[in-house]
C-alpha positions as CSV (number, residue, x, y, z in Angstrom):
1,X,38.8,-44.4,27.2
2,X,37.0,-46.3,24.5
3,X,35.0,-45.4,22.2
4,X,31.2,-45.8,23.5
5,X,32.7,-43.6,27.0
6,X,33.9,-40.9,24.4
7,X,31.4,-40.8,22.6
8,X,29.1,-40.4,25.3
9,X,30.8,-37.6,26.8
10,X,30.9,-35.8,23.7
11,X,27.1,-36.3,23.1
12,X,26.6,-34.4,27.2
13,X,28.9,-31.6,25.7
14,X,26.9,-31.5,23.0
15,X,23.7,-31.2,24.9
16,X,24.4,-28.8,27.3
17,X,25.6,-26.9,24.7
18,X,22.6,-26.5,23.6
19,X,20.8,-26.1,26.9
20,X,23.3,-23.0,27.5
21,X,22.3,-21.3,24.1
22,X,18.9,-21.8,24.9
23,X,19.0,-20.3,28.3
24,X,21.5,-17.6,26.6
25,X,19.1,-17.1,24.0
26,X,16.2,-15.3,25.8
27,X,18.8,-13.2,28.0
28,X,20.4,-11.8,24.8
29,X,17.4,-10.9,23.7
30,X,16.1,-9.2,26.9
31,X,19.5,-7.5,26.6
32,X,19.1,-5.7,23.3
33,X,15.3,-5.3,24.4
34,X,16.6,-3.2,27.2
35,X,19.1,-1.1,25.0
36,X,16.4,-0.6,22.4
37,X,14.2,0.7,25.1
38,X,17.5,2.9,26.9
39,X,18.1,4.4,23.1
40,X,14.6,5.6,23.1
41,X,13.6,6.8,26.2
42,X,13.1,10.3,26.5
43,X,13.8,10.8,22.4
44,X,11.5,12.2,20.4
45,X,10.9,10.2,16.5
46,X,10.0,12.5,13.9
47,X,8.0,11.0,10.7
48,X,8.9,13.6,7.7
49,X,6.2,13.9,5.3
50,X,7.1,15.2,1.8
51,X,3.8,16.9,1.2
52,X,2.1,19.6,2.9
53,X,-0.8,19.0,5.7
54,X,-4.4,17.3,4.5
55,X,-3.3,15.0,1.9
56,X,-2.4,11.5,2.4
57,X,0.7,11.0,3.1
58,X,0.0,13.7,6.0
59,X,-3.5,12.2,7.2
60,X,-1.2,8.8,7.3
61,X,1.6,10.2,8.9
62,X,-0.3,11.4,11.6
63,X,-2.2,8.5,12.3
64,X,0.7,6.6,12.7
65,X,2.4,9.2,15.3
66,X,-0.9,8.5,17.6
67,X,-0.3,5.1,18.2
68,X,3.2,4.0,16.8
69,X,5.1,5.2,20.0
70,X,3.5,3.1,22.5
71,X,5.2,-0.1,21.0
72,X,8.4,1.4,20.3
73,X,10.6,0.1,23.5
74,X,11.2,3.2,25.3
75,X,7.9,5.0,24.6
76,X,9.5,7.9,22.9
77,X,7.2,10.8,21.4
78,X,6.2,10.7,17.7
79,X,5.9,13.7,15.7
80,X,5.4,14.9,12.1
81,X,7.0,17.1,10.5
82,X,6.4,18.2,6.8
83,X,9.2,18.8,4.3
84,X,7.2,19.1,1.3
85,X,8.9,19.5,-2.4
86,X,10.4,18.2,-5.5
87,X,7.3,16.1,-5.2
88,X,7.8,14.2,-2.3
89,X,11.8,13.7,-3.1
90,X,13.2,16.4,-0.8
91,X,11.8,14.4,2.1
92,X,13.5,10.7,0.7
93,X,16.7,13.0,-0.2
94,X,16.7,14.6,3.4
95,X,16.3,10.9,5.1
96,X,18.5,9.2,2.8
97,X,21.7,11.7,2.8
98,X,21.0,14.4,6.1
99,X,19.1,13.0,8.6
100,X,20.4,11.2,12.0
101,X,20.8,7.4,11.2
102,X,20.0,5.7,14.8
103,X,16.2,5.2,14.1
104,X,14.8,8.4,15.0
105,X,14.0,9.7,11.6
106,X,11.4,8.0,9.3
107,X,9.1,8.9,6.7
108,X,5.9,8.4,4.8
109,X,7.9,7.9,1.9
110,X,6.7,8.9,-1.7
111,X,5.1,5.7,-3.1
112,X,7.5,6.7,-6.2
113,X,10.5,6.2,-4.0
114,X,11.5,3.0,-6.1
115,X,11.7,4.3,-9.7
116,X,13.0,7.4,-8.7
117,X,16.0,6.2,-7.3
118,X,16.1,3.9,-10.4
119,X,16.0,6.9,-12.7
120,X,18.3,9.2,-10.6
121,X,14.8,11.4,-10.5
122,X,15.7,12.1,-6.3
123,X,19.1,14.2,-6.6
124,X,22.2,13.0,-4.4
125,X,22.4,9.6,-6.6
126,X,19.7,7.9,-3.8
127,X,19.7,4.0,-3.7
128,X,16.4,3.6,-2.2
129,X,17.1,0.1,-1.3
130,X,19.2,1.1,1.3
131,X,16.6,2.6,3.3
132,X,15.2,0.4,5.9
133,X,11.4,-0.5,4.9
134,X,9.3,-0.3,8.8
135,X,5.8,-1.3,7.2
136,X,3.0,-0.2,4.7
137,X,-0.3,1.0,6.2
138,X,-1.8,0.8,2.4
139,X,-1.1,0.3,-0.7
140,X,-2.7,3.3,-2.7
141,X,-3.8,3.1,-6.4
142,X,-3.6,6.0,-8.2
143,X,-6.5,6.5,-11.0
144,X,-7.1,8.0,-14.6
145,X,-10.8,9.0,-13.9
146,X,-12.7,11.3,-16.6
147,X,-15.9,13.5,-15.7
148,X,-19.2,12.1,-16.2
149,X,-20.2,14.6,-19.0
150,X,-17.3,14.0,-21.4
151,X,-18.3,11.2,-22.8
152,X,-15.4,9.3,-21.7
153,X,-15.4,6.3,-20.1
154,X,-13.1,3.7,-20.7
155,X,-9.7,3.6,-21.7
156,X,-10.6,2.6,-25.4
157,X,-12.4,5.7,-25.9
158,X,-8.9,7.4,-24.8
159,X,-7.4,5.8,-28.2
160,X,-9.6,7.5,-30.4
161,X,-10.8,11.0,-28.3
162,X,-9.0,13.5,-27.6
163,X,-8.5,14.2,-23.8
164,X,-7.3,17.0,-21.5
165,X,-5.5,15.8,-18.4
166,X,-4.7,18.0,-15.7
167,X,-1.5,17.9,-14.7
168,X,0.4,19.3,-11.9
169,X,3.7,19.9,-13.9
170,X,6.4,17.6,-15.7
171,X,8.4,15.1,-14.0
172,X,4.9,14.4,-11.8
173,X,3.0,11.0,-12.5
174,X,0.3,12.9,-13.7
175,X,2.5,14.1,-17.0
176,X,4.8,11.1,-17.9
177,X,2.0,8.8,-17.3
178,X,0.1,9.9,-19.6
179,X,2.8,11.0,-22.0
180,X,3.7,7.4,-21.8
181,X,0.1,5.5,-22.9
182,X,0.6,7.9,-25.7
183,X,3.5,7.3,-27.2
184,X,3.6,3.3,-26.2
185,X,-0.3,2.8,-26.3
186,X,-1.7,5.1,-28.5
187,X,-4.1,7.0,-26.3
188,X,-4.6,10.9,-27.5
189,X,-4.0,12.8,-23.8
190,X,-3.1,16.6,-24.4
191,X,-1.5,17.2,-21.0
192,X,-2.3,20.6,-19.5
193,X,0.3,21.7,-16.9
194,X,0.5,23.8,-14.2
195,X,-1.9,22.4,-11.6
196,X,-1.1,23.3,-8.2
197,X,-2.3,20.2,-7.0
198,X,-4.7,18.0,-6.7
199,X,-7.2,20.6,-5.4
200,X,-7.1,22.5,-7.8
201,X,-7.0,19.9,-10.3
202,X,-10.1,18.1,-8.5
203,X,-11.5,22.6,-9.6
204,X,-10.9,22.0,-13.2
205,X,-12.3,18.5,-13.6
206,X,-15.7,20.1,-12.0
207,X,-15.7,23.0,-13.6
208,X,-15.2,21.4,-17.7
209,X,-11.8,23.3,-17.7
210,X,-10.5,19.9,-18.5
211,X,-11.8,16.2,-19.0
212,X,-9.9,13.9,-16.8
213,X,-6.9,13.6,-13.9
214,X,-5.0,11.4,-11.8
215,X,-6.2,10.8,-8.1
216,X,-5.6,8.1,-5.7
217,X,-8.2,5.9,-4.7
218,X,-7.6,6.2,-0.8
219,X,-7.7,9.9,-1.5
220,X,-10.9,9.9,-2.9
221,X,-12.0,7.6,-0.8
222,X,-11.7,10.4,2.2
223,X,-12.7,13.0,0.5
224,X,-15.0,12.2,-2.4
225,X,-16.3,8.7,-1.8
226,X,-19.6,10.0,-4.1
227,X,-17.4,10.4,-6.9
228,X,-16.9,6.8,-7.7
229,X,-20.2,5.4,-5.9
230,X,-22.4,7.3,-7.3
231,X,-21.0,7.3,-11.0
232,X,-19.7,11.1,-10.8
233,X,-16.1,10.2,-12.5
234,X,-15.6,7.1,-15.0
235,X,-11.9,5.4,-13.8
236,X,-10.5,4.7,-17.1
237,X,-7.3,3.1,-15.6
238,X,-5.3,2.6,-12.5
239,X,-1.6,2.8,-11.6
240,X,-0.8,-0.2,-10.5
241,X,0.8,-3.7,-11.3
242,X,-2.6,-5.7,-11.0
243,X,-6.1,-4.3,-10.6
244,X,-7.7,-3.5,-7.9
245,X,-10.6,-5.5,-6.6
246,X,-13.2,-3.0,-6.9
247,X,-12.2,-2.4,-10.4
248,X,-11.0,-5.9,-11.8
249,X,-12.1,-4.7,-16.0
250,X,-10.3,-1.7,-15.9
251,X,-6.5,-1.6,-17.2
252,X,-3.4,-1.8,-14.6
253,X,-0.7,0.2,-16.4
254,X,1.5,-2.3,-15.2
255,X,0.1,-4.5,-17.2
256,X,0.5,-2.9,-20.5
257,X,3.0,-3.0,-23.0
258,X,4.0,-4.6,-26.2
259,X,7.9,-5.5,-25.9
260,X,9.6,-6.2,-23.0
261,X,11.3,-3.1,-22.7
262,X,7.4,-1.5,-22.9
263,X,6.3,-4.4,-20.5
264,X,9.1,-3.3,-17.8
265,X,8.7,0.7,-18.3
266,X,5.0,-0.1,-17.4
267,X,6.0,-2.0,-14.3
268,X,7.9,0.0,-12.9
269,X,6.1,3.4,-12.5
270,X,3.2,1.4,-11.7
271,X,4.9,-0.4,-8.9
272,X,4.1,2.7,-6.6
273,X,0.7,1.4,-5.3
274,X,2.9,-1.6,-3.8
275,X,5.0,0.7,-1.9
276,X,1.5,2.8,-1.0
277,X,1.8,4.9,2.4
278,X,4.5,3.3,4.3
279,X,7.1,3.9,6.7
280,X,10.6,3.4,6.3
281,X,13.8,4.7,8.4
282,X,16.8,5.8,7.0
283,X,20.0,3.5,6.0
284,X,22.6,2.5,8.4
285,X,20.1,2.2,11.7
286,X,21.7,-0.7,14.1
287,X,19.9,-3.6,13.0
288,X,18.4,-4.0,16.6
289,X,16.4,-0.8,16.2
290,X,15.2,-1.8,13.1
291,X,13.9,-5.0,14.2
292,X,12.4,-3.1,17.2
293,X,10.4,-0.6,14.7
294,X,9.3,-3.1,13.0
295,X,7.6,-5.1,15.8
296,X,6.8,-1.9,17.1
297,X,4.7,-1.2,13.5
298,X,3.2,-4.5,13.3
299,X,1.8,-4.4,16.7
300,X,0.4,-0.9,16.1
301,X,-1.2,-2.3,12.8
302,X,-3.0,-5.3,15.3
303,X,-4.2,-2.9,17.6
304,X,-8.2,-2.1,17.8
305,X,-7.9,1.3,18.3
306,X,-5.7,2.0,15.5
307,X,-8.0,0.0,13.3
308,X,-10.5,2.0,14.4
309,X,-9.0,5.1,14.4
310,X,-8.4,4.7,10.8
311,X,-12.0,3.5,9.7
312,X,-13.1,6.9,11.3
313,X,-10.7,8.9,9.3
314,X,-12.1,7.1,6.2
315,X,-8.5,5.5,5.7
316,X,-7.9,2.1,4.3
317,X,-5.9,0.0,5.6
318,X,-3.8,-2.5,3.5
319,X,-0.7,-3.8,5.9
320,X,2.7,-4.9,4.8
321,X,5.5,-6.0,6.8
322,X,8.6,-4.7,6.8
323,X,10.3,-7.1,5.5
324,X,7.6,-7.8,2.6
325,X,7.9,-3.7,2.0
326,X,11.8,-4.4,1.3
327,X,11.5,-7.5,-0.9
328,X,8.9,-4.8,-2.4
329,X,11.4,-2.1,-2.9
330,X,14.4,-4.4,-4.2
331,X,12.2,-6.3,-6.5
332,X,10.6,-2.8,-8.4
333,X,14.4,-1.7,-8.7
334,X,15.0,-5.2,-10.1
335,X,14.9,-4.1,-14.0
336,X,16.8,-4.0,-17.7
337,X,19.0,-0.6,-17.8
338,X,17.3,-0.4,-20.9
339,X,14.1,0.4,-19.3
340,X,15.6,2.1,-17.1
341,X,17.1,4.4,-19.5
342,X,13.6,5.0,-21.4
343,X,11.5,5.5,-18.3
344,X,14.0,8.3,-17.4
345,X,13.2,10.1,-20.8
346,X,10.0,10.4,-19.4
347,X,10.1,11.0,-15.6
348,X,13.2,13.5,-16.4
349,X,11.3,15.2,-19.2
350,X,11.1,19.2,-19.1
Protein backbone atom coordinates (compact mmCIF):
# COMPACT_ATOMS: atom_id res chain seq x y z
CA UNK A 1 0.00 0.00 0.00
CA UNK A 2 1.80 3.36 -0.51
CA UNK A 3 1.60 6.11 0.98
CA UNK A 4 -0.97 8.50 -1.08
CA UNK A 5 -3.54 4.95 -0.86
CA UNK A 6 -3.06 5.11 3.02
CA UNK A 7 -3.31 8.22 3.44
CA UNK A 8 -6.44 8.42 1.64
CA UNK A 9 -8.02 5.78 3.50
CA UNK A 10 -7.25 7.29 6.67
CA UNK A 11 -8.62 10.73 5.63
CA UNK A 12 -12.43 8.48 4.71
CA UNK A 13 -11.95 7.09 8.34
CA UNK A 14 -11.49 10.28 9.42
CA UNK A 15 -14.54 11.69 7.81
CA UNK A 16 -17.05 9.36 8.52
CA UNK A 17 -15.96 9.69 11.79
CA UNK A 18 -17.13 12.64 11.86
CA UNK A 19 -20.38 12.13 9.93
CA UNK A 20 -21.24 9.37 12.72
CA UNK A 21 -20.68 11.89 15.62
CA UNK A 22 -22.77 14.28 13.95
CA UNK A 23 -25.62 12.02 13.22
CA UNK A 24 -24.86 10.64 17.01
CA UNK A 25 -24.94 13.97 18.19
CA UNK A 26 -28.58 15.02 17.82
CA UNK A 27 -29.76 11.37 19.02
CA UNK A 28 -27.81 11.70 22.24
CA UNK A 29 -29.31 14.65 22.86
CA UNK A 30 -33.00 13.61 22.01
CA UNK A 31 -31.94 10.84 24.46
CA UNK A 32 -31.28 12.76 27.61
CA UNK A 33 -34.20 15.21 26.28
CA UNK A 34 -36.43 12.23 26.78
CA UNK A 35 -35.05 11.22 30.31
CA UNK A 36 -35.20 14.77 31.40
CA UNK A 37 -38.80 14.86 30.41
CA UNK A 38 -39.42 10.77 31.96
CA UNK A 39 -37.77 12.31 35.42
CA UNK A 40 -40.26 14.95 35.48
CA UNK A 41 -43.41 13.83 34.47
CA UNK A 42 -45.95 13.59 36.87
CA UNK A 43 -43.42 15.31 39.74
CA UNK A 44 -44.24 18.09 41.31
CA UNK A 45 -41.04 21.17 41.73
CA UNK A 46 -41.39 23.06 44.79
CA UNK A 47 -39.61 26.76 44.79
CA UNK A 48 -38.83 27.38 48.78
CA UNK A 49 -39.07 30.90 49.63
CA UNK A 50 -37.29 32.03 52.86
CA UNK A 51 -39.65 34.81 53.65
CA UNK A 52 -43.27 34.82 54.42
CA UNK A 53 -46.11 35.60 51.61
CA UNK A 54 -46.28 39.39 49.93
CA UNK A 55 -42.80 40.37 49.91
CA UNK A 56 -40.53 39.83 47.04
CA UNK A 57 -38.96 36.93 47.11
CA UNK A 58 -42.66 35.49 47.47
CA UNK A 59 -44.33 37.82 44.69
CA UNK A 60 -41.18 36.41 42.60
CA UNK A 61 -41.47 33.04 43.47
CA UNK A 62 -44.83 32.78 42.47
CA UNK A 63 -44.51 34.34 39.32
CA UNK A 64 -42.09 32.05 38.38
CA UNK A 65 -44.27 28.83 39.40
CA UNK A 66 -47.08 30.23 36.72
CA UNK A 67 -45.00 29.82 33.87
CA UNK A 68 -41.64 28.04 34.67
CA UNK A 69 -43.28 24.39 34.34
CA UNK A 70 -44.39 24.62 30.91
CA UNK A 71 -40.66 24.49 29.59
CA UNK A 72 -39.43 22.11 32.09
CA UNK A 73 -39.44 18.70 29.80
CA UNK A 74 -41.98 16.75 31.40
CA UNK A 75 -44.38 19.55 32.39
CA UNK A 76 -44.21 18.85 36.06
CA UNK A 77 -46.33 21.21 38.54
CA UNK A 78 -44.63 24.15 40.21
CA UNK A 79 -45.33 25.14 43.65
CA UNK A 80 -44.10 27.44 46.46
CA UNK A 81 -43.68 26.79 49.45
CA UNK A 82 -42.41 29.28 52.29
CA UNK A 83 -39.78 28.35 54.82
CA UNK A 84 -39.26 31.74 56.24
CA UNK A 85 -36.36 32.38 59.08
CA UNK A 86 -32.95 33.19 60.05
CA UNK A 87 -33.53 35.80 57.39
CA UNK A 88 -33.88 33.93 54.52
CA UNK A 89 -30.95 31.28 55.54
CA UNK A 90 -33.22 28.46 56.81
CA UNK A 91 -34.41 28.16 53.31
CA UNK A 92 -30.52 28.14 51.61
CA UNK A 93 -29.60 25.77 54.75
CA UNK A 94 -32.72 23.42 53.99
CA UNK A 95 -31.76 23.27 50.06
CA UNK A 96 -28.22 23.09 50.50
CA UNK A 97 -27.97 20.19 53.35
CA UNK A 98 -31.92 18.44 53.51
CA UNK A 99 -33.59 18.73 50.53
CA UNK A 100 -33.87 15.93 47.53
CA UNK A 101 -30.92 16.69 45.04
CA UNK A 102 -32.49 15.44 41.58
CA UNK A 103 -33.78 19.00 40.50
CA UNK A 104 -37.01 19.10 42.13
CA UNK A 105 -36.21 21.59 44.89
CA UNK A 106 -35.18 25.22 44.15
CA UNK A 107 -35.38 28.45 45.62
CA UNK A 108 -35.66 32.22 45.50
CA UNK A 109 -32.51 32.29 47.23
CA UNK A 110 -31.61 35.29 49.67
CA UNK A 111 -29.74 37.79 47.47
CA UNK A 112 -27.18 37.50 50.70
CA UNK A 113 -26.62 33.88 49.86
CA UNK A 114 -22.94 34.70 48.70
CA UNK A 115 -21.43 36.53 51.81
CA UNK A 116 -23.19 34.43 53.99
CA UNK A 117 -21.70 31.35 53.10
CA UNK A 118 -18.42 33.39 52.95
CA UNK A 119 -18.89 34.43 56.66
CA UNK A 120 -20.28 31.06 57.88
CA UNK A 121 -23.53 33.43 58.66
CA UNK A 122 -25.94 30.22 57.11
CA UNK A 123 -25.22 27.38 59.80
CA UNK A 124 -24.18 23.77 58.46
CA UNK A 125 -20.72 25.35 57.02
CA UNK A 126 -22.87 26.14 53.45
CA UNK A 127 -20.56 26.59 50.34
CA UNK A 128 -22.96 28.47 48.29
CA UNK A 129 -21.10 27.89 45.22
CA UNK A 130 -22.11 24.50 45.11
CA UNK A 131 -25.54 25.28 44.51
CA UNK A 132 -26.57 25.15 40.97
CA UNK A 133 -27.51 28.94 39.79
CA UNK A 134 -31.04 28.36 37.30
CA UNK A 135 -31.30 32.20 36.48
CA UNK A 136 -31.98 35.74 37.98
CA UNK A 137 -35.33 37.35 37.21
CA UNK A 138 -33.77 40.78 38.75
CA UNK A 139 -31.29 42.11 40.29
CA UNK A 140 -32.73 44.10 43.36
CA UNK A 141 -30.95 47.17 44.93
CA UNK A 142 -31.51 47.62 48.26
CA UNK A 143 -31.72 51.60 49.50
CA UNK A 144 -30.71 53.92 52.45
CA UNK A 145 -33.76 56.29 51.94
CA UNK A 146 -34.52 59.08 54.72
CA UNK A 147 -38.07 60.92 55.12
CA UNK A 148 -38.71 64.01 53.35
CA UNK A 149 -39.06 66.03 56.65
CA UNK A 150 -35.77 65.23 58.27
CA UNK A 151 -33.68 67.21 56.59
CA UNK A 152 -31.71 64.50 55.28
CA UNK A 153 -30.87 64.01 51.95
CA UNK A 154 -27.76 62.85 50.82
CA UNK A 155 -25.29 60.74 52.18
CA UNK A 156 -22.91 63.75 53.21
CA UNK A 157 -25.47 65.05 55.47
CA UNK A 158 -25.23 61.34 57.20
CA UNK A 159 -21.42 62.37 58.19
CA UNK A 160 -22.31 65.21 60.13
CA UNK A 161 -26.30 64.47 61.42
CA UNK A 162 -27.28 62.21 63.49
CA UNK A 163 -29.70 59.55 62.12
CA UNK A 164 -32.05 56.85 63.36
CA UNK A 165 -32.25 53.81 61.14
CA UNK A 166 -34.73 51.22 61.61
CA UNK A 167 -33.61 48.08 61.81
CA UNK A 168 -35.04 44.81 61.87
CA UNK A 169 -32.52 43.22 64.31
CA UNK A 170 -28.62 42.38 64.20
CA UNK A 171 -27.09 40.10 61.86
CA UNK A 172 -29.79 41.75 59.19
CA UNK A 173 -28.37 44.18 56.36
CA UNK A 174 -30.28 46.75 57.75
CA UNK A 175 -27.79 46.76 61.19
CA UNK A 176 -24.30 45.87 59.86
CA UNK A 177 -24.69 48.06 56.98
CA UNK A 178 -25.02 50.76 58.66
CA UNK A 179 -22.84 49.84 61.54
CA UNK A 180 -20.30 49.50 58.77
CA UNK A 181 -20.47 53.31 56.99
CA UNK A 182 -19.96 54.16 60.53
CA UNK A 183 -17.10 52.86 61.64
CA UNK A 184 -15.28 52.75 57.96
CA UNK A 185 -17.00 55.91 56.67
CA UNK A 186 -17.83 58.05 59.27
CA UNK A 187 -21.52 58.41 58.99
CA UNK A 188 -23.44 58.98 62.52
CA UNK A 189 -26.48 56.11 62.13
CA UNK A 190 -27.89 55.20 65.71
CA UNK A 191 -29.44 51.87 64.73
CA UNK A 192 -32.76 51.20 66.41
CA UNK A 193 -33.58 47.36 66.50
CA UNK A 194 -36.30 45.39 66.76
CA UNK A 195 -38.37 45.98 63.55
CA UNK A 196 -40.49 43.31 62.65
CA UNK A 197 -40.02 43.93 59.16
CA UNK A 198 -40.19 46.04 56.61
CA UNK A 199 -43.81 46.88 57.30
CA UNK A 200 -43.48 47.97 60.17
CA UNK A 201 -40.37 49.73 59.49
CA UNK A 202 -42.07 51.42 56.33
CA UNK A 203 -44.81 52.53 60.13
CA UNK A 204 -41.94 54.25 61.79
CA UNK A 205 -40.40 56.09 58.85
CA UNK A 206 -44.13 57.67 58.37
CA UNK A 207 -44.90 58.16 61.52
CA UNK A 208 -41.25 60.36 62.67
CA UNK A 209 -40.56 57.39 65.00
CA UNK A 210 -37.30 57.25 63.14
CA UNK A 211 -35.49 59.13 60.18
CA UNK A 212 -34.43 56.60 57.58
CA UNK A 213 -34.44 52.57 56.59
CA UNK A 214 -33.31 50.11 54.16
CA UNK A 215 -35.84 49.06 51.37
CA UNK A 216 -35.32 47.52 48.00
CA UNK A 217 -36.01 49.31 45.06
CA UNK A 218 -38.21 46.60 43.31
CA UNK A 219 -40.06 46.54 46.55
CA UNK A 220 -40.90 49.95 46.47
CA UNK A 221 -41.46 49.89 43.25
CA UNK A 222 -44.70 47.54 43.87
CA UNK A 223 -45.76 48.97 46.62
CA UNK A 224 -44.75 52.58 46.97
CA UNK A 225 -43.75 53.80 43.50
CA UNK A 226 -44.96 57.61 44.96
CA UNK A 227 -42.29 57.44 47.40
CA UNK A 228 -39.40 57.93 45.14
CA UNK A 229 -41.45 59.72 42.18
CA UNK A 230 -42.92 62.04 43.89
CA UNK A 231 -39.95 63.14 46.32
CA UNK A 232 -41.67 61.41 49.51
CA UNK A 233 -38.08 59.61 50.69
CA UNK A 234 -34.48 61.08 49.80
CA UNK A 235 -32.28 57.68 48.73
CA UNK A 236 -29.12 58.57 50.34
CA UNK A 237 -27.32 55.31 49.15
CA UNK A 238 -27.77 52.01 47.51
CA UNK A 239 -26.45 48.48 48.15
CA UNK A 240 -24.92 47.63 45.37
CA UNK A 241 -21.52 47.24 43.49
CA UNK A 242 -22.28 50.07 40.80
CA UNK A 243 -25.24 52.49 40.81
CA UNK A 244 -28.20 52.05 39.50
CA UNK A 245 -29.43 53.95 36.45
CA UNK A 246 -32.04 55.88 37.89
CA UNK A 247 -29.82 57.01 40.55
CA UNK A 248 -26.22 57.35 38.86
CA UNK A 249 -25.03 60.51 41.90
CA UNK A 250 -25.92 58.54 44.65
CA UNK A 251 -23.13 56.24 46.45
CA UNK A 252 -22.92 52.30 45.65
CA UNK A 253 -21.58 50.89 48.94
CA UNK A 254 -19.61 48.81 46.92
CA UNK A 255 -17.89 51.40 45.97
CA UNK A 256 -16.63 52.72 49.10
CA UNK A 257 -13.75 52.15 51.09
CA UNK A 258 -10.32 53.49 51.87
CA UNK A 259 -7.85 50.29 51.98
CA UNK A 260 -8.29 47.31 50.32
CA UNK A 261 -9.48 45.40 53.01
CA UNK A 262 -12.36 48.35 53.39
CA UNK A 263 -12.65 48.30 49.48
CA UNK A 264 -13.44 44.28 49.56
CA UNK A 265 -15.72 44.35 52.85
CA UNK A 266 -17.75 46.92 50.86
CA UNK A 267 -17.99 44.60 47.82
CA UNK A 268 -18.94 41.94 49.11
CA UNK A 269 -22.23 42.78 51.17
CA UNK A 270 -23.02 44.87 48.36
CA UNK A 271 -22.77 42.10 45.85
CA UNK A 272 -26.41 41.03 46.84
CA UNK A 273 -28.20 43.15 44.21
CA UNK A 274 -26.18 40.95 41.56
CA UNK A 275 -27.55 37.78 42.89
CA UNK A 276 -31.21 39.79 43.13
CA UNK A 277 -34.35 37.28 42.99
CA UNK A 278 -33.12 34.30 41.38
CA UNK A 279 -33.49 30.76 41.22
CA UNK A 280 -31.03 28.19 41.98
CA UNK A 281 -31.39 24.21 42.68
CA UNK A 282 -29.59 22.51 45.05
CA UNK A 283 -25.94 20.85 44.61
CA UNK A 284 -25.38 17.52 43.17
CA UNK A 285 -28.51 17.66 40.56
CA UNK A 286 -27.34 15.37 37.26
CA UNK A 287 -25.97 17.86 35.15
CA UNK A 288 -28.66 17.06 32.49
CA UNK A 289 -31.37 18.35 34.65
CA UNK A 290 -29.57 21.27 35.25
CA UNK A 291 -29.06 22.14 31.77
CA UNK A 292 -32.71 21.32 31.26
CA UNK A 293 -33.85 24.07 34.06
CA UNK A 294 -31.88 26.33 32.74
CA UNK A 295 -33.25 26.32 29.16
CA UNK A 296 -36.40 25.76 30.74
CA UNK A 297 -35.75 29.40 32.75
CA UNK A 298 -34.54 31.19 29.88
CA UNK A 299 -37.36 30.38 27.74
CA UNK A 300 -39.82 31.30 30.39
CA UNK A 301 -37.90 34.69 30.73
CA UNK A 302 -38.49 35.12 26.55
CA UNK A 303 -42.00 34.44 26.83
CA UNK A 304 -44.66 37.40 26.27
CA UNK A 305 -46.89 36.39 28.73
CA UNK A 306 -44.40 36.17 31.46
CA UNK A 307 -43.14 39.60 30.46
CA UNK A 308 -46.39 40.70 30.81
CA UNK A 309 -47.39 38.99 33.70
CA UNK A 310 -44.73 40.66 35.50
CA UNK A 311 -45.24 44.37 34.24
CA UNK A 312 -48.86 43.85 35.73
CA UNK A 313 -47.50 42.89 39.02
CA UNK A 314 -45.36 45.98 38.93
CA UNK A 315 -42.18 43.64 38.90
CA UNK A 316 -38.95 44.39 37.20
CA UNK A 317 -37.47 42.29 35.31
CA UNK A 318 -33.58 42.25 35.01
CA UNK A 319 -32.60 38.52 33.44
CA UNK A 320 -29.40 36.60 34.12
CA UNK A 321 -28.52 33.34 32.91
CA UNK A 322 -27.63 30.65 34.73
CA UNK A 323 -24.43 30.37 34.04
CA UNK A 324 -23.75 34.27 34.32
CA UNK A 325 -25.72 33.88 37.93
CA UNK A 326 -22.79 31.24 38.79
CA UNK A 327 -19.76 33.22 37.57
CA UNK A 328 -21.84 35.76 39.85
CA UNK A 329 -21.83 33.67 42.87
CA UNK A 330 -18.03 32.31 42.56
CA UNK A 331 -16.75 35.65 41.74
CA UNK A 332 -18.59 37.57 45.16
CA UNK A 333 -16.97 34.62 47.18
CA UNK A 334 -13.73 35.38 45.40
CA UNK A 335 -12.16 37.57 48.35
CA UNK A 336 -8.96 38.12 50.95
CA UNK A 337 -9.75 35.96 54.28
CA UNK A 338 -8.93 39.13 55.77
CA UNK A 339 -12.06 40.66 54.59
CA UNK A 340 -13.60 37.96 55.14
CA UNK A 341 -12.78 37.82 58.72
CA UNK A 342 -13.80 41.66 59.33
CA UNK A 343 -17.08 41.49 57.43
CA UNK A 344 -17.98 38.57 59.81
CA UNK A 345 -17.45 40.89 62.93
CA UNK A 346 -20.19 42.67 61.50
CA UNK A 347 -22.80 40.24 59.92
CA UNK A 348 -22.15 37.88 63.14
CA UNK A 349 -22.44 40.86 65.56
CA UNK A 350 -25.03 40.34 68.60
Amino acid sequence: MTMTMFASRRGVLAGLAVSLCATLAPVSGALAQDAVADFYRGKTVTIYVGFGPGGGYDLYGRLASDYLGQYIPGNPDVIVENMPGAGGRLAAQYLYAVAPKDGTALSVVVQSVAMDSATGAIPGNIDAARFNAIGRMTANYELGITWHTTGIETFDDTLTTPVAFASTGAGSASAFVPLMLNDLEGTQYKIIQGYEGVASARLALESGEVDAMMAGLAGLQSSNPEWINDGIVNVIWQLSTAPHPDFPDVPAIGQLGETEDEQAMFRLVAGAADIGRALITTPDVPQDRVDALRAAFDAMAADPAFIEAAAQRNLDLDILSGAALQEVIHSQMDVSDEAIDLTRSYVLAQ
